[in-house]
C-alpha positions as CSV (number, residue, x, y, z in Angstrom):
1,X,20.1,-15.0,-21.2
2,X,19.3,-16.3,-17.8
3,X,22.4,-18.9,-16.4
4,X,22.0,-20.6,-12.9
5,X,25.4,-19.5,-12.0
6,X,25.0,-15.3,-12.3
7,X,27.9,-13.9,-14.6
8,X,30.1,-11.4,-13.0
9,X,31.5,-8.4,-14.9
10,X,33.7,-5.5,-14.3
11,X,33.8,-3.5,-11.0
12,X,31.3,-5.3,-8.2
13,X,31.4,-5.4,-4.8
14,X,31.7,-8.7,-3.4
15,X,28.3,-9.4,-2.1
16,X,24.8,-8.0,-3.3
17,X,24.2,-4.7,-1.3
18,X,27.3,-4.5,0.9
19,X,30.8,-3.0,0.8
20,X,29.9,-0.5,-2.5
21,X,33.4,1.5,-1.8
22,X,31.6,4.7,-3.5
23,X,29.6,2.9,-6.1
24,X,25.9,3.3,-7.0
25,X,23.9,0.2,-6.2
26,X,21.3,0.1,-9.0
27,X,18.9,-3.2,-9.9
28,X,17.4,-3.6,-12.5
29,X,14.7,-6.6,-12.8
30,X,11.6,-8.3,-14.1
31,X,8.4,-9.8,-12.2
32,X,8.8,-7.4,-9.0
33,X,11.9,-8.6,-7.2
34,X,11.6,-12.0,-8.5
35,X,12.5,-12.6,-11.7
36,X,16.1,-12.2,-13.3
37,X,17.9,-9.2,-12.1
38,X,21.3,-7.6,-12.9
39,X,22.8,-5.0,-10.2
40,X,24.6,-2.1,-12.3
41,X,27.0,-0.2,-10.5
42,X,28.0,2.9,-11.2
43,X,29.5,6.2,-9.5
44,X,26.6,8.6,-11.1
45,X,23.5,8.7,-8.9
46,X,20.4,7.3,-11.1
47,X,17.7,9.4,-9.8
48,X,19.2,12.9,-10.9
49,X,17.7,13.3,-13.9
50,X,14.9,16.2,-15.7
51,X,11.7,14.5,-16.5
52,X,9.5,15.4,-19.5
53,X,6.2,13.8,-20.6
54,X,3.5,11.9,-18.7
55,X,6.0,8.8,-17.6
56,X,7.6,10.2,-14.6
57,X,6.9,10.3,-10.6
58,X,4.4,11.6,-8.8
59,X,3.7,12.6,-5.5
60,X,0.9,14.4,-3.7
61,X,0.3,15.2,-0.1
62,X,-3.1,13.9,0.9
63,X,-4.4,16.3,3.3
64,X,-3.7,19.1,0.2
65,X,-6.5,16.9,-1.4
66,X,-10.2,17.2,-0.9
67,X,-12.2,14.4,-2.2
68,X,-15.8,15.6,-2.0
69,X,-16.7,12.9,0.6
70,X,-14.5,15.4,2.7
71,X,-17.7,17.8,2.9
72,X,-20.9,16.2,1.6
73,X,-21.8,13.3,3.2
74,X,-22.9,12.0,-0.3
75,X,-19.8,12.9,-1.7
76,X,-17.3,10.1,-2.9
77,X,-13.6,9.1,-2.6
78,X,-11.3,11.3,-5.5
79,X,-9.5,9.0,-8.1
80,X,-5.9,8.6,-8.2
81,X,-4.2,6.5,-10.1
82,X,-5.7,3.5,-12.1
83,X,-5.4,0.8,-15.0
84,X,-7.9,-1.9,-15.9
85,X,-7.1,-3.7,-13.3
86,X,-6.9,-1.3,-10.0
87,X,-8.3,1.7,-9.4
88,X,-6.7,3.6,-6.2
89,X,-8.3,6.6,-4.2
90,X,-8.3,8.9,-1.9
91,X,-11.2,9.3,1.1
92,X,-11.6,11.7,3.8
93,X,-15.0,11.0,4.7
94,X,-16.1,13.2,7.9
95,X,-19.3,12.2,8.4
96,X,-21.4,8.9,8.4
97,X,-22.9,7.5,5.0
98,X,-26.8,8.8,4.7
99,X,-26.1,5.3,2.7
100,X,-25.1,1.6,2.3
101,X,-22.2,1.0,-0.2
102,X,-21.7,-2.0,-2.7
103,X,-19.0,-2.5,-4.7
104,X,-20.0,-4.4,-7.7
105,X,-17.0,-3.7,-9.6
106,X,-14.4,-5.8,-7.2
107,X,-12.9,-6.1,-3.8
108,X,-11.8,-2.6,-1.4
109,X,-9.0,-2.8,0.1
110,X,-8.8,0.8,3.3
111,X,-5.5,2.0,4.5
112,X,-6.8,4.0,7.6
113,X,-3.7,6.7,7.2
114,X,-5.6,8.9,10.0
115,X,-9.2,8.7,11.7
116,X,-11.0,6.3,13.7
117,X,-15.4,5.0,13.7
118,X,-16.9,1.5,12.4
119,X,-17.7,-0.1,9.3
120,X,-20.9,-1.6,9.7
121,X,-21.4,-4.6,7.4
122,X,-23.5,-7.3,6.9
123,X,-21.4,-9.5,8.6
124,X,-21.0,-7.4,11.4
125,X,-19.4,-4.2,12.9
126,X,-15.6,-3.7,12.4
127,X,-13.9,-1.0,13.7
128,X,-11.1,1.1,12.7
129,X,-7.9,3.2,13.7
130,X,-4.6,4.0,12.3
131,X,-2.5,1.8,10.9
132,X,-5.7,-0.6,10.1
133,X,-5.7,-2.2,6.5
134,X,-9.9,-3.0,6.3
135,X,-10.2,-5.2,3.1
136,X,-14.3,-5.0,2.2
137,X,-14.4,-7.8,-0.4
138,X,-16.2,-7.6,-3.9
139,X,-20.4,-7.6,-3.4
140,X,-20.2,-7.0,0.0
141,X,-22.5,-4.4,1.4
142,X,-21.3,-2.0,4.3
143,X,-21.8,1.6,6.4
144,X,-19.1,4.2,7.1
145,X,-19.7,5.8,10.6
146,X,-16.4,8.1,11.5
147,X,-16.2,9.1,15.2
148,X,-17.9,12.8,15.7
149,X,-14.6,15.3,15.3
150,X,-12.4,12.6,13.6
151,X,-10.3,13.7,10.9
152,X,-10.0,10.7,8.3
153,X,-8.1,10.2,5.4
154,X,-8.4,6.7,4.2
155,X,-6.2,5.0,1.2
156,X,-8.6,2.6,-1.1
157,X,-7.2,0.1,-3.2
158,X,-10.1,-1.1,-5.6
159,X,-8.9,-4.4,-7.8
160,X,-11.2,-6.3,-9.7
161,X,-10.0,-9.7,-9.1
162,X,-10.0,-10.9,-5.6
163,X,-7.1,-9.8,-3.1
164,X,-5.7,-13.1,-0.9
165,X,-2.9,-14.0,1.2
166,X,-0.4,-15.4,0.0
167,X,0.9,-18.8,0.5
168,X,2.9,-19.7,3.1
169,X,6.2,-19.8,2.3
170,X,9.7,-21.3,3.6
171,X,9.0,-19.3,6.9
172,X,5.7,-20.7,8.0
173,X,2.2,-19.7,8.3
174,X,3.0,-17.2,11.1
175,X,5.4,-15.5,9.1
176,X,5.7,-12.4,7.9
177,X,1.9,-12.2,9.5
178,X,-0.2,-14.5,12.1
179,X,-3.7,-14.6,10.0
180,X,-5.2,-15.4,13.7
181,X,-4.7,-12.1,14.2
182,X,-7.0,-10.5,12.0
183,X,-10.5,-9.0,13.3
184,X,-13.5,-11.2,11.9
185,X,-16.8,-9.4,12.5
186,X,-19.6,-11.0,14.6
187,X,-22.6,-10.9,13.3
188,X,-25.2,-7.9,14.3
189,X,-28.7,-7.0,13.4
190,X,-29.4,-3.6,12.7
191,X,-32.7,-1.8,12.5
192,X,-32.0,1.9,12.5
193,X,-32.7,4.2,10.3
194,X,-35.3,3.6,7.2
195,X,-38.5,3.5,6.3
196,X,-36.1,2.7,3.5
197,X,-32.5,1.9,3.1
198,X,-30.5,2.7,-0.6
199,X,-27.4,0.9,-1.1
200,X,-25.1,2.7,-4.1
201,X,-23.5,0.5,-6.7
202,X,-20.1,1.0,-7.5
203,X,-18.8,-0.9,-10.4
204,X,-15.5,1.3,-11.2
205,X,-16.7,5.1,-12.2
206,X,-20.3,4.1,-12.3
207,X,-23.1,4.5,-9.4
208,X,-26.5,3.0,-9.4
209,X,-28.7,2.5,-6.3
210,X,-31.1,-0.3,-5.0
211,X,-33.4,0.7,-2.3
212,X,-34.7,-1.9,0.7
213,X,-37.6,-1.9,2.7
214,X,-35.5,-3.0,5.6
215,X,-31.8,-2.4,6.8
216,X,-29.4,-4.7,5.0
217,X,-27.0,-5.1,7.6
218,X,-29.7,-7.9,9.2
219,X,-27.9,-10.9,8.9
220,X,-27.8,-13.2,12.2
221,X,-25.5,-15.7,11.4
222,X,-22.8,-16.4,8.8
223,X,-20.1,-19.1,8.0
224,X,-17.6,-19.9,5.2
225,X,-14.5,-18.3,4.1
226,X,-15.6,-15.6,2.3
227,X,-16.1,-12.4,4.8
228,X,-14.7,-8.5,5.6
229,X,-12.1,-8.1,8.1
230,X,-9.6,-5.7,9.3
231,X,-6.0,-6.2,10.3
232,X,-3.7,-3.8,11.6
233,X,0.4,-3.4,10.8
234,X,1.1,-3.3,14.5
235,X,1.1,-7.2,14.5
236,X,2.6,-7.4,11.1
237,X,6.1,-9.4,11.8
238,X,8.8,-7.7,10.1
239,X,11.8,-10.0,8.0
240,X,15.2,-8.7,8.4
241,X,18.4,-9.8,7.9
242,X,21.2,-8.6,9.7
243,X,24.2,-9.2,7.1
244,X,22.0,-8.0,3.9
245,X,19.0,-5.3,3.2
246,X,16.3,-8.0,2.1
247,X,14.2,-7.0,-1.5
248,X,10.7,-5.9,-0.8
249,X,9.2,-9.0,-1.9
250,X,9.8,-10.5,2.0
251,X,7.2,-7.5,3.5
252,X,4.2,-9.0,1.5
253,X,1.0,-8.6,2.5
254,X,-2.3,-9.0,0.3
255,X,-2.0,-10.3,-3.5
256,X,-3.6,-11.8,-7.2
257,X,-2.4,-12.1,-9.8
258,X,-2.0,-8.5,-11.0
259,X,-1.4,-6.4,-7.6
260,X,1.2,-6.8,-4.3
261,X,0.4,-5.4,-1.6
262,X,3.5,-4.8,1.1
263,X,4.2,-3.3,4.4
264,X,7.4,-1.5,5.6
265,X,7.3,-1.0,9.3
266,X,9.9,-0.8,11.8
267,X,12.2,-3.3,12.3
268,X,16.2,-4.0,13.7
269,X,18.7,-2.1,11.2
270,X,21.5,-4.1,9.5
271,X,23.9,-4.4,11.6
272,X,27.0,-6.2,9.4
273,X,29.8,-3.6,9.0
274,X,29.3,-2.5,5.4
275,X,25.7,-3.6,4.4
276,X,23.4,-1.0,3.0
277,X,20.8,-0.3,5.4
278,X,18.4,1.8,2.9
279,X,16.9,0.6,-0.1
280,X,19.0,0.5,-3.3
281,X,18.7,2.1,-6.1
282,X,16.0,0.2,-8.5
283,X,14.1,0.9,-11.7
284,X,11.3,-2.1,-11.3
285,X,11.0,-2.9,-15.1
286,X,7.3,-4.5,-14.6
287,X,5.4,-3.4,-12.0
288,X,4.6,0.5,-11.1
289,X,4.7,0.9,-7.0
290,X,2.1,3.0,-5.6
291,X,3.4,4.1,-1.8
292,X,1.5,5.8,1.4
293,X,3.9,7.4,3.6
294,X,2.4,6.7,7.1
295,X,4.6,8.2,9.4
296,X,8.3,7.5,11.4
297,X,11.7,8.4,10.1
298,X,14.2,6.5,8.1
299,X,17.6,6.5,10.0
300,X,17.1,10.1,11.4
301,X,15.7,11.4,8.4
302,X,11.4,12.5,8.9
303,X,9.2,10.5,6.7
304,X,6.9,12.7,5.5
305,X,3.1,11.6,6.5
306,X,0.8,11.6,4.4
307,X,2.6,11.5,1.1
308,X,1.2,9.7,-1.6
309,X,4.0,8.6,-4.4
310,X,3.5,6.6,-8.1
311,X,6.9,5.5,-9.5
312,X,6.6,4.2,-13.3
313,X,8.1,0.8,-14.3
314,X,11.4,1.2,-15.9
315,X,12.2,4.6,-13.9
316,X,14.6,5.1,-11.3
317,X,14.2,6.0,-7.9
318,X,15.0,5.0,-4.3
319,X,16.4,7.2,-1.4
320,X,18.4,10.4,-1.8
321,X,21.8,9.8,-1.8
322,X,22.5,12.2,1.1
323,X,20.2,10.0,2.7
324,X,22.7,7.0,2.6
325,X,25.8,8.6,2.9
326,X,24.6,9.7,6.4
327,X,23.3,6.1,7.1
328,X,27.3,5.0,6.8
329,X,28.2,7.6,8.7
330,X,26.1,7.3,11.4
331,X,26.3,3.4,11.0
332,X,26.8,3.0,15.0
333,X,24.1,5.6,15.9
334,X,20.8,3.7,14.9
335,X,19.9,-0.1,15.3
336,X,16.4,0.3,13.5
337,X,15.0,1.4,11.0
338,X,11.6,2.9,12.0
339,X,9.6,3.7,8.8
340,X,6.0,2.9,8.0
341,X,5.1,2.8,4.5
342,X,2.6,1.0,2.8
343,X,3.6,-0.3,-0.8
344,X,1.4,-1.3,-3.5
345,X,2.8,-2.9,-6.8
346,X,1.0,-2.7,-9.6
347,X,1.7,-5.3,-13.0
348,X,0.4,-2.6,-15.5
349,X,1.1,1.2,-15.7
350,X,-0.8,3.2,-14.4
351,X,-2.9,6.5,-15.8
352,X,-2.7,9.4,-13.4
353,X,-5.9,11.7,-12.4
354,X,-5.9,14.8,-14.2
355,X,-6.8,16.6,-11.3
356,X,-2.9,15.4,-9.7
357,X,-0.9,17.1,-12.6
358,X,-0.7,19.9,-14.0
359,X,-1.5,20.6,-17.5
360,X,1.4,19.4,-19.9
361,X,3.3,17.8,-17.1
């Protein structure tokens, strides 16, 4: 039963996420950090448990993976994780695309996790680097050129309704991003290449081609709202409180109606005696969370680069608990936190590619 006033039962702390006095902080909630929530606390840590069955974590390094785009040039991105409404994988692409790409199926959203060349699109050249989110909108036709002796490794995000910003909120349009900030192509004509130019059709697992007697990417002017661009998470402003760890839901970055897309980057560390600094304990009861370890450390401890982790709705998980003991104990040696680590939120569970687990796991 929801209640405006929150009931109060038991043993609790006196304030959400501070002063736990050797008690487990664990939420559970609905609608991703925004619906009705109850924090259980308890002295048993959550995420020590035996899993069994096809609902459980998983994680994957993504230079152990070889997509065959990593090899042929004709080759394509390796599937992940998907449902009917997202489809996420993995591309290491080393050399330029002897073709144009279309998705047909819905919008492409890059992490650029490592690597660094141009996508050339009809509306113009943008190009990438770390840290780079390159969102390639539904229909939109474009051209993969990685720098000679770049090693890629690209995160796609591939949802079939279209991915927006979301509204401002109590903070402002600036806040937690300055949309001016993003990189809008100019327009180009191109006329390398030929005497004829394939485009491949994507609409989810299936691939067509069209085949032009000129190069697509020949458009000389374009307006409207509707267009590629990139943005990268070094100009992504970062909320923080200093009394109280905020819930994810304030690092939001891309969204519809049935994927969140959020950014954890560096930012000041609590600094209230007694607040939590690391995330608590949670068990998201509606939305599985996809997330792309991109590098820094979390309070001294490495993150590990490159990880890719899926954690099902309705199961635990958050840091190790040796993780936060030594946070309060080293409470005076760190004012930040300086982690990078893309999270994508998901409203439906997710299947996981054969190919990432074992058989029977």
């Amino acid at each position: 039963m929801e209640s405006f006033v929150q009931f109060r039962k038991g043993t609790t702390p006196h304030h959400v996420h501070r002063d736990l006095d050797g008690l487990k902080d664990d939420e559970l909630g609905r609608m991703g950090f925004t619906g009705r929530q109850a924090q259980l606390y308890r002295r048993n840590d959550p995420t020590v448990y035996r899993a069994e069955g096809p609902i459980q974590m998983t994680s994957v390094m993504s230079g152990d993976l070889r997509p065959t785009d990593l090899e042929d040039p004709r080759g394509n991105p390796l599937p992940l994780f998907h449902n009917e409404d997202v489809r996420f994988l993995l591309s290491r692409r080393a050399e330029a695309m002897p073709f144009f790409a279309r998705n047909i199926g819905g919008d492409e959203l890059f992490f650029v996790h490592q690597g660094t060349g141009v996508f050339q699109t009809e509306f113009g050249t943008i190009p990438y680097e770390p840290g780079d989110w390159v969102l390639l909108p539904k229909a939109v036709t474009y051209r993969q050129l990685p720098d000679a002796g770049s090693e890629g490794v690209f995160l796609i995000v591939e949802t079939v309704d279209e991915l927006r910003t979301p509204p401002a909120g109590i903070l402002g349009r600036h806040f937690p991003f300055d949309s001016s900030t993003v990189f809008v192509p100019e327009p180009e004509v191109l006329t390398d290449g030929g005497p004829e130019w394939e485009i491949r059709l994507t609409r989810r697992e299936e691939q067509g081609a069209i085949f032009y007697p000129h190069n697509p990417c020949d458009v000389e002017g374009w307006k409207g709202d509707y267009f590629p661009f990139k943005y990268n998470i070094r100009d992504y402003n970062a909320v923080m409180s200093a009394g109280v760890h905020l819930p994810p839901t304030v690092h939001m970055f891309l969204q519809n109606d049935h994927v969140v897309v959020l950014n954890f980057l560096p930012r000041p560390a609590e600094m209230r005696p007694g607040a939590e600094r690391l995330p608590w304990y949670h068990r998201n009861a509606d939305y599985d969370e996809v997330a792309l370890f991109h590098g820094g450390d979390l309070l001294g401890f490495p993150m590990p680069a490159g990880l890719i982790t899926l954690s099902p709705q309705g199961v635990h998980h958050g840091p190790p608990e040796v993780a936060r003991e030594l946070s309060r104990q080293k409470f005076d040696q760190y004012d930040e936190l300086n982690w990078s680590v893309m999270s994508i939120d998901v409203r439906k569970p997710l299947k996981v590619d054969p190919a990432l687990r074992p058989e029977g796991a």
